[in-house]
N, C-alpha and C positions, 0 to 999 in steps of 0.2 A: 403041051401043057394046058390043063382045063381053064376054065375058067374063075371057078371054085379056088384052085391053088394061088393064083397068082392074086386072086382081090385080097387080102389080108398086106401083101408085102407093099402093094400099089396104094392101098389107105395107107397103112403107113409112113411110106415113102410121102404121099402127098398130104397128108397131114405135118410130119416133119417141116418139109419145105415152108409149111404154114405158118411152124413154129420159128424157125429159122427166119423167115419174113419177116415175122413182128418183131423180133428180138433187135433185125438190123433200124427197120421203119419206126421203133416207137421205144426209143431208149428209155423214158423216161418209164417204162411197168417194168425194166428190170429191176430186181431186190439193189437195197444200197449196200448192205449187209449178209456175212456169210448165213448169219442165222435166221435172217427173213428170207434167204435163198432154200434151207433150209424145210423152211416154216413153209412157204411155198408146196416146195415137195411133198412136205405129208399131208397138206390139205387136198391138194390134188387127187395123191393117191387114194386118200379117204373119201374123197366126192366119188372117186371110180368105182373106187367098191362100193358105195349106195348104188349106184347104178341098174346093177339087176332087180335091184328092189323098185324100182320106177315104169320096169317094162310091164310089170299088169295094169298098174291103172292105169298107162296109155293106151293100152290098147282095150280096156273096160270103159274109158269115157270117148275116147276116136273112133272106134271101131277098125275091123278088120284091116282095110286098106289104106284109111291114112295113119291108123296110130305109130303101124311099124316105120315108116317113113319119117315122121315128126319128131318119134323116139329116135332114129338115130340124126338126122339133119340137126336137130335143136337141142338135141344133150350130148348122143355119143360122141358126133365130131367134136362141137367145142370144148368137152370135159377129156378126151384124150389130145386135142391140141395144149392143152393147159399140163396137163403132163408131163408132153414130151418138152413146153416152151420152160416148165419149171426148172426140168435136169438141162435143160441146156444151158440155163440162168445158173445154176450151183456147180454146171461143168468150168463155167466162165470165168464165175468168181473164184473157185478150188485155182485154177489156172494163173488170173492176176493176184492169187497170194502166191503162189510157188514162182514166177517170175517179178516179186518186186525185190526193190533195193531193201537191206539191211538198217533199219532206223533203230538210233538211239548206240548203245555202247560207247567205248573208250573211245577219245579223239585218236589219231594216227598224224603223224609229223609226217612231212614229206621228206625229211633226211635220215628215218627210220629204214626207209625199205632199204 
């Protein structure tokens, strides 16, 4: 397997882990809310898609050898760790709604059932 092949899944993978890290380490940046879990999500993805639009001026005011470095050290990792930390933040929450208790309805007697 090249070299080439395998660096996309290995960012990934170690980016994930990144996300997965903060998520355990620093409860308090997860959403409280499914719609700021949400809100999360599509800011994210909208900051990624700017993205390309930021690779000329870095490398028009860096130049050749440090801009492509800076570009991805100081934007791409942490704008796609925020990503992946976002859906893991709305996989969480979707999750502790489908596993809570039923609040609210009819009382139930216990010489009903």
């Amino acid at each position: 397997m090249a070299a080439k092949e395998i660096l996309e899944p290995a960012t990934l993978l170690g980016l994930g882990m990144v996300a997965v890290w903060i998520w355990v380490r620093y409860p308090r940046l997860r959403p409280s809310s499914l719609m700021r879990a949400v809100v999360h999500v599509v800011s994210s993805f909208c900051l990624f898609a700017l993205l390309p639009y930021s690779i000329s001026p870095c490398l028009g005011a860096l130049g050749k050898p440090v801009g492509p470095l800076l570009f991805i050290v100081l934007l791409l990792m942490p704008t796609l760790t925020w990503v992946l930390f976002s859906w893991l933040c709305l996989i969480a929450r979707l999750h502790d709604m489908a596993d809570s208790k039923p609040r609210g309805g009819h009382p139930v007697r216990a010489d009903a059932a």
